[in-house]
C-alpha positions in Angstrom: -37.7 -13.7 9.4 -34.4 -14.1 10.8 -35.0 -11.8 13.4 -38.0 -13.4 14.6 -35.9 -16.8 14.5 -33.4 -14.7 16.9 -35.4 -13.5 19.5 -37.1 -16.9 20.2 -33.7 -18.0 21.3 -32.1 -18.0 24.6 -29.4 -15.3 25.4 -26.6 -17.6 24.6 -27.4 -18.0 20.9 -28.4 -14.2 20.7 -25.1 -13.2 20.9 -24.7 -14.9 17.8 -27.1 -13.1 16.0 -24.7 -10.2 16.8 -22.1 -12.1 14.9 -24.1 -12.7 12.0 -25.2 -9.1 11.9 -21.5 -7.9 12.3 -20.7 -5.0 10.1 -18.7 -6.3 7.2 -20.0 -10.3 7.7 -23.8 -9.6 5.6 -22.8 -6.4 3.7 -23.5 -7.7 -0.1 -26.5 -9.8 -1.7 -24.4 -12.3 -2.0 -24.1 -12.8 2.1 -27.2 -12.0 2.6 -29.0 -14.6 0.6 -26.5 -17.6 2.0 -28.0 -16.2 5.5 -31.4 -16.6 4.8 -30.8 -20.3 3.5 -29.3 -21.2 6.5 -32.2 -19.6 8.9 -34.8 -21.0 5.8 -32.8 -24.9 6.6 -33.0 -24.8 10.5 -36.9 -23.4 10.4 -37.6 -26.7 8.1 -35.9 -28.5 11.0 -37.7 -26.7 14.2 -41.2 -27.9 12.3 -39.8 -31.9 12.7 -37.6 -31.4 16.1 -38.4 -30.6 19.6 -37.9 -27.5 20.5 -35.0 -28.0 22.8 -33.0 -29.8 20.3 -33.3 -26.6 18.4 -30.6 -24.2 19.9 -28.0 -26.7 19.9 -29.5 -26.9 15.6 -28.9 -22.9 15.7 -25.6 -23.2 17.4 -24.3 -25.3 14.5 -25.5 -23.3 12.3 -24.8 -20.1 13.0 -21.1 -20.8 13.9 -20.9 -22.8 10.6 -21.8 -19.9 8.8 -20.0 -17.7 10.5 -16.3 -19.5 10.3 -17.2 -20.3 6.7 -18.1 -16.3 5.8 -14.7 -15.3 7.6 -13.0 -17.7 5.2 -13.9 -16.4 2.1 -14.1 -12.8 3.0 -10.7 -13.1 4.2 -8.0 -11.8 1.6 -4.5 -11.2 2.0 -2.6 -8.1 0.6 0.8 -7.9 -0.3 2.5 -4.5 0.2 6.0 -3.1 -1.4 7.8 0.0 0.2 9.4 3.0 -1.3 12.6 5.1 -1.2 13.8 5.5 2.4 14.3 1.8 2.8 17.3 1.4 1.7 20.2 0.0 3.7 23.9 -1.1 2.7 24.0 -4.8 2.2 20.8 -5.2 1.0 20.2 -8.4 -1.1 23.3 -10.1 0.0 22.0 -12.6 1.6 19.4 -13.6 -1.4 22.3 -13.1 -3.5 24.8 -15.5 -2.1 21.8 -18.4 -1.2 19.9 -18.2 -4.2 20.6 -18.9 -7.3 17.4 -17.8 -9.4 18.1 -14.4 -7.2 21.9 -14.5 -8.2 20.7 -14.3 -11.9 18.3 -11.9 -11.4 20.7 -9.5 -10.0 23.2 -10.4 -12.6 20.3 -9.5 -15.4 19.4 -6.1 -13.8 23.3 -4.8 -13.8 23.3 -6.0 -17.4 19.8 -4.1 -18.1 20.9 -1.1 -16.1 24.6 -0.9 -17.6 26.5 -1.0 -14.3 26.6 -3.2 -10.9 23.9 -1.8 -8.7 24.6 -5.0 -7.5 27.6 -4.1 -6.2 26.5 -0.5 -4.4 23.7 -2.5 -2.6 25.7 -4.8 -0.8 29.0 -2.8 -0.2 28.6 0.8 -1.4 28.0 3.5 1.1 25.1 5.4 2.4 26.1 8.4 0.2 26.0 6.1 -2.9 22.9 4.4 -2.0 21.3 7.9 -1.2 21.5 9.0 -4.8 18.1 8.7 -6.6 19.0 6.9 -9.2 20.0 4.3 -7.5 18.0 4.4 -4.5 15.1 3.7 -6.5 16.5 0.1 -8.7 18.0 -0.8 -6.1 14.8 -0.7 -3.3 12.5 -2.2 -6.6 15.0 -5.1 -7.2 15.1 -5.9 -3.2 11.5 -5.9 -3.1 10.9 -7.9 -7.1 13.9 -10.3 -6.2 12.1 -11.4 -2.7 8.8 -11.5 -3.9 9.5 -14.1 -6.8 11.4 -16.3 -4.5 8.5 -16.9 -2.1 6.5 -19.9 -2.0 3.2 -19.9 -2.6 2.2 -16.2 -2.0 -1.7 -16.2 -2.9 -2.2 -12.1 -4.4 -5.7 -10.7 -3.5 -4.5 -7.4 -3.4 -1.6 -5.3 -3.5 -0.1 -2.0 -3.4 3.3 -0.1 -3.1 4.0 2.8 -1.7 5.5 5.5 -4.4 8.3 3.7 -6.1 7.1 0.3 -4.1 3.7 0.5 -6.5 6.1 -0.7 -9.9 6.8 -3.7 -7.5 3.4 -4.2 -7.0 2.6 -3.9 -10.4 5.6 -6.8 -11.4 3.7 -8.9 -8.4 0.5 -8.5 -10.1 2.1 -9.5 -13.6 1.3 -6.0 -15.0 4.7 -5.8 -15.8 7.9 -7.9 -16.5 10.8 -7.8 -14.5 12.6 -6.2 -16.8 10.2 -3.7 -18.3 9.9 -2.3 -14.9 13.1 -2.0 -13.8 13.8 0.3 -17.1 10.9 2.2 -16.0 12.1 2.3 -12.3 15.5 3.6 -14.2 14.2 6.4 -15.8 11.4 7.6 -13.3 14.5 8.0 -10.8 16.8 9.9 -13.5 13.8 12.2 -14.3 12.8 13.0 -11.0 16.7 13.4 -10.3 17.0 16.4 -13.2 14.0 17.5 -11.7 15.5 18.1 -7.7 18.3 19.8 -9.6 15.9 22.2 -11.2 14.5 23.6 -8.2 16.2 23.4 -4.7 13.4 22.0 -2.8 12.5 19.6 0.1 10.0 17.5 2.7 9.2 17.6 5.9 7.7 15.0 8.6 4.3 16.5 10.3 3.8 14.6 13.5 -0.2 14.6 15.8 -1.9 17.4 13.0 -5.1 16.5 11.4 -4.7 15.9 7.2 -7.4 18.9 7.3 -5.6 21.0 9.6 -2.4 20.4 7.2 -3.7 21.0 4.5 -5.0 23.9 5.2 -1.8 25.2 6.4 -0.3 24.3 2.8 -3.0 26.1 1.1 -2.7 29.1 3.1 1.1 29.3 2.7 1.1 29.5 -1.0 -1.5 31.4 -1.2 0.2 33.9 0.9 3.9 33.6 0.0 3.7 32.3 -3.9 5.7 29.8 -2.7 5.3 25.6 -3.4 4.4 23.1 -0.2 1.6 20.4 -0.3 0.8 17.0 1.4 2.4 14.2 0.1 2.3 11.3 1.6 -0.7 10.4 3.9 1.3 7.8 5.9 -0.6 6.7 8.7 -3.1 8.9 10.8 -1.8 12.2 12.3 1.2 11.6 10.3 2.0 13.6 7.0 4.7 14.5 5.1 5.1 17.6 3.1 6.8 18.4 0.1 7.8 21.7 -2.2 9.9 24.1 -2.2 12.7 24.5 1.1 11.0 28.2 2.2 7.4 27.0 1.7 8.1 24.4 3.4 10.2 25.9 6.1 7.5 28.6 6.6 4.6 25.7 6.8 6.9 23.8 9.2 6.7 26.6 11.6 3.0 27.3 11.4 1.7 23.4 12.0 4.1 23.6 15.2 2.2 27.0 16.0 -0.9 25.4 15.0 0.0 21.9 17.3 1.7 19.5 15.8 3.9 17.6 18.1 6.7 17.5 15.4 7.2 19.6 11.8 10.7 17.9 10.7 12.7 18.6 7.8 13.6 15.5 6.1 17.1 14.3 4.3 15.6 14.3 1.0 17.4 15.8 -2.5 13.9 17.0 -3.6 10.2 17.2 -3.1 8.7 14.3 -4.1 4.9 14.2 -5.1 4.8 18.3 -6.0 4.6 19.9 -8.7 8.2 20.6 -8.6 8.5 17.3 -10.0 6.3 18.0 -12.9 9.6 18.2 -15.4 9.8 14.2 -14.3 6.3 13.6 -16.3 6.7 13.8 -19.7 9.8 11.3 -19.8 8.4 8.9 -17.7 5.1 9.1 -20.0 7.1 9.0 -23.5 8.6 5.7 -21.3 5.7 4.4 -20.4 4.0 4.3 -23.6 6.6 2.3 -24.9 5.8 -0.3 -22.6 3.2 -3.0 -22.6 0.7 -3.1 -19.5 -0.9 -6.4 -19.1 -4.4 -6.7 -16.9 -3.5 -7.3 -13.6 -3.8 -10.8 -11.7 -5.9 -8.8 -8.8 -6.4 -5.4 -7.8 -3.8 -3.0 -7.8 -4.1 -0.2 -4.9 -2.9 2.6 -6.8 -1.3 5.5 -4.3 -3.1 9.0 -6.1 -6.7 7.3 -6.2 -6.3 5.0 -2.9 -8.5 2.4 -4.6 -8.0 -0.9 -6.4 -7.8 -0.8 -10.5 -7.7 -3.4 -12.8 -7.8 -1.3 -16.2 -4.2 -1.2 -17.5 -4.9 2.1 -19.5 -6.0 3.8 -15.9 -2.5 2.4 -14.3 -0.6 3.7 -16.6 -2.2 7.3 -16.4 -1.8 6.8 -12.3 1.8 6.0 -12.4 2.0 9.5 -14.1 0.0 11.6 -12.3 1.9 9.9 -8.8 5.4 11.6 -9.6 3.0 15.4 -8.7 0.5 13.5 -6.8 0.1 12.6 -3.1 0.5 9.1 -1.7 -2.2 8.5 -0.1 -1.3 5.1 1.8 -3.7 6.0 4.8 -6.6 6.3 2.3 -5.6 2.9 0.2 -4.8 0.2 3.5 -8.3 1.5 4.8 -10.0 0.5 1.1 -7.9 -2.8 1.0 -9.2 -3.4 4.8 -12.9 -2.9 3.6 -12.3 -4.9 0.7 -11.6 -7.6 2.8 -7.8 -7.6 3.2 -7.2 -8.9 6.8 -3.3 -10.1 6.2 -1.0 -7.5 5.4 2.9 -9.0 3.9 5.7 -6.1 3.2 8.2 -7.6 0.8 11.1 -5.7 0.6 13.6 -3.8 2.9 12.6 -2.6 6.1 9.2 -2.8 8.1 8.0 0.4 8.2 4.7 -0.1 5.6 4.1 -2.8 8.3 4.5 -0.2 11.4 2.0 2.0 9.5 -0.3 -0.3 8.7 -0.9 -1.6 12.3 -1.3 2.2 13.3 -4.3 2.8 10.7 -6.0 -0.7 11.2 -5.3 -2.6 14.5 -7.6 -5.4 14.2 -4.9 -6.7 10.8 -2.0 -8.7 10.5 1.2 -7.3 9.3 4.0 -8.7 9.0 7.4 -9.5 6.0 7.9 -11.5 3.6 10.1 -14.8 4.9 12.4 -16.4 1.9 
């Protein structure tokens, strides 16, 4: 019926059937049955109107239904980034102008039993390199900003590694200070862990996630030796983790292979292996001590790349990420076909913006603005 409505239109309105048809505007029942009330409306008015008033009818119409669709399918996602961040005199500035920040800084050195405070806005690099303060010290940037914005409207959100606890206090899964104990002991755990095993990452620049992988695979398999993907960044750009001669022998094969770049990376460990797997059971024993409320939205969890809303299946996620890949690719391209068209990074830095504009061009990114 529509269709037939269409054709007997001129070429100027056509092009608005192209619109209307647009991949991603009808996709769901929902859609679908607003666009046949629309066409159903203007046929009742083409029995009672002469014919030429009829495309200036369709006109109206079709662009009203169109800017009204575009509306409500679209959602803005708020992002949090990771370790890597991090940069001396972070927070200061909230610090100094705000005084709901002030005593949220001044409750997380109480909760963590020292001034982190202190090493973000003075200490240097070397201290703020150390896990285990790398990690409260990126989350409390990232918590602190957040709950001092203005009317930040949550469809969506994710984090990316430690950024997902931040996402999880955004979408009041967590408290603040619930998570930052959490934050605490992930970092010591995955600490003891790097000091376990001598291990490391590296940067793969312009190599197909297939084509890496595959390299990974055949590595161990050939030398015994630990090195997988770990973080799925942005397209034709992974990073590998495991241990320093895997990863030093898979380095030189995805040069061999064509990658434009195969860096080794400042890191103390390799995050997202199964080198961290000694980090798992103290983070679970802390995580079951810990009340998980149900999200406010979806939360786009890193190992699965897809929103959840069960707290139980959060939980088990947040495990299974300290040995499991971040796939960040995987998870802006479900967010974007959710309907996420706004992308905010609150935190330090803007380089979850820089890789979301590489996987999805046609989005917004930008920073959160206090």
């Amino acid at each position: 019926m529509i269709a037939i409505v269409f054709v007997a239109i001129n070429s100027q309105v056509k092009k608005f059937s192209e619109i209307f048809f647009e991949p991603g505007i009808c996709n769901s029942i929902k859609h679908r049955c607003v666009a046949l009330l629309y066409v159903q409306h203007i046929i009742e008015l083409l029995k009672c109107s002469p014919v030429k008033d009829f495309q200036a009818v369709l006109f109206t119409y079709i662009s009203l239904f169109f800017i009204n669709n575009k509306k409500a399918m679209s959602k803005h996602a708020y992002i949090f980034p990771g370790q890597g961040s991090q940069f001396r005199g972070m927070g200061k500035n909230l610090y100094d102008s705000n005084s709901f920040a002030k005593d949220l800084f001044e409750q997380a050195n109480d909760t963590l039993g020292f001034r982190i405070s202190d090493i973000m806005f003075e200490g240097s690099d070397e201290e703020l390199k150390q896990t285990k303060v790398t990690q409260p010290a990126v989350f409390l940037h990232s918590v602190i900003t957040f709950k001092t914005l203005k009317n930040a409207r949550l469809a969506m959100v994710a984090g990316h590694s430690l950024g997902e606890f931040s996402a999880l206090v955004a979408a009041n899964v967590l408290n603040f200070e619930n998570a930052l104990k959490l934050v605490s002991i992930r970092a010591k755990a995955m600490q003891k862990a790097c000091e376990l095993t001598p291990s490391t990452m590296a940067a793969v620049l312009a190599l197909d996630d297939e084509k890496v992988e595959e390299i990974c695979t055949a590595v161990m398999n050939e030398t015994g030796e630990i090195v997988v993907a770990a973080n799925y960044n942005c397209p034709r750009q992974i990073v590998i983790s495991g241990s320093i001669k895997g990863v030093e022998i898979a380095c030189e094969k995805m040069k061999a292979a064509g990658a434009k770049r195969a860096l080794l990376l400042p890191v103390g460990g390799a995050f997202h292996s199964p080198l961290m797997a000694p980090a798992k059971e103290e983070l679970t024993d802390a995580i079951e001590r810990v009340f998980f409320n149900e999200p406010s939205c979806p939360v786009y969890q890193n190992v699965v790349a897809r929103g959840v809303t069960v707290p139980a299946e959060i939980e088990k996620n947040l495990v299974a990420q300290l040995t499991g890949p971040v796939r960040w690719t995987q998870s802006v391209e479900a967010m974007v076909a959710d309907g996420a068209t706004h992308f905010t990074e609150v935190g330090p830095g803007k380089v979850l913006q820089g890789l979301v504009n590489k996987i999805d061009k046609n989005v917004l990114a930008d920073g959160a603005a206090v």
